[in-house]
C-alpha positions in Angstrom: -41.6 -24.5 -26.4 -40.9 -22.8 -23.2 -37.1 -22.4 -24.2 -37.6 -20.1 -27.3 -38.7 -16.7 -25.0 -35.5 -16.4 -24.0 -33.4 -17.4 -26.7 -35.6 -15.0 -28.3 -34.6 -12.2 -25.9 -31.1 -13.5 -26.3 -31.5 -13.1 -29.9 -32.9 -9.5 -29.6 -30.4 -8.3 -27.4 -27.2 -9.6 -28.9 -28.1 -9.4 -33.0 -30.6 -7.0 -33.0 -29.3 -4.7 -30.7 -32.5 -4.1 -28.5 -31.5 -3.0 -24.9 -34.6 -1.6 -23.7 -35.5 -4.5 -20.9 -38.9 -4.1 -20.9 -39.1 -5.2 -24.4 -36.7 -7.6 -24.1 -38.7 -9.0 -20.8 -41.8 -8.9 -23.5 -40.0 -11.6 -25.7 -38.8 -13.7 -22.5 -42.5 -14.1 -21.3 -44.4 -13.8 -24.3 -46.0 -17.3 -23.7 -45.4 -18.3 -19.9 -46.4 -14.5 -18.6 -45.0 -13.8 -14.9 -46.8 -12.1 -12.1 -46.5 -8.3 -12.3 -45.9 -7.7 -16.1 -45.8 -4.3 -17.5 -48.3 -3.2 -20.2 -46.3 -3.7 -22.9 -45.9 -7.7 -21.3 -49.3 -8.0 -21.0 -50.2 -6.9 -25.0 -47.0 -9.3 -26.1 -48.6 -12.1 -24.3 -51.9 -11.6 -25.1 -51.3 -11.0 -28.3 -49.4 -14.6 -28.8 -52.4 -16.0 -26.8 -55.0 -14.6 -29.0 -53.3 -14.8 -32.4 -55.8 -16.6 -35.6 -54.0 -19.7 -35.6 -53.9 -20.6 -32.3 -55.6 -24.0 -31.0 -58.4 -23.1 -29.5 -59.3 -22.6 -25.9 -62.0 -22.1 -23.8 -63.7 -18.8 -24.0 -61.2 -17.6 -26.7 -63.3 -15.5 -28.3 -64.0 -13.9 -24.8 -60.6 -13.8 -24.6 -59.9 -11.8 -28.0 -62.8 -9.7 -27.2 -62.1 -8.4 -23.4 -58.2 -8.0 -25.2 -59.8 -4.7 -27.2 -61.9 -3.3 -23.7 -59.6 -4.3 -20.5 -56.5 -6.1 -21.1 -56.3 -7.0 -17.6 -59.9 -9.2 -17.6 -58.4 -10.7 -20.3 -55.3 -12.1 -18.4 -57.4 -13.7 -16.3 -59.2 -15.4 -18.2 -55.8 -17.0 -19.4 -54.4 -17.2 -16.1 -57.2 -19.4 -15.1 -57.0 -21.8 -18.2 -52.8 -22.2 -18.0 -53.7 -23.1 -14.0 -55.7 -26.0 -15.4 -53.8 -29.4 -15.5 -53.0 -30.6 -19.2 -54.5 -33.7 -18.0 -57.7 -31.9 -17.4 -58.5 -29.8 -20.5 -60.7 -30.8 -23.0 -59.6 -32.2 -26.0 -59.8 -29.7 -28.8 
């Protein structure tokens, strides 16, 4: 799961020929995030986050709604839910 960002990357780089890094960092932290992404991180992540066939999460639709209006409210909405123990969530 965490593995395939960065094979991704890999992938992009070396068979696709993408060397712009900021896409490239896009792909590597499309599902972890890291603190100060650029935009383009922050629409690759959300976007995996948000997408219709994910499980679904608390406040989801919040989620794909702030996504449209302020990207960054959005983040931390997720931000908050990843910082919650697997242990802890609620069963879906």
């Amino acid at each position: 799961y965490l593995l395939h960002g960065k094979v991704g990357a890999y992938i992009a780089q070396t068979k696709f020929k993408i060397e712009d890094n900021d896409i490239l960092q896009a792909i590597t932290w499309h599902t972890t995030g890291r603190p100060d992404m650029s935009l383009l991180e922050k629409i690759i992540f959300i976007a995996d986050y948000i997408e219709p066939s994910r499980t679904p999460v608390p406040e989801l639709n919040l989620i794909r709604q702030r996504a449209f209006v302020d990207i960054d409210k959005a983040m931390e909405n997720t931000v908050q839910y990843i910082k919650i123990p697997r242990i802890k969530r609620k069963p879906h």
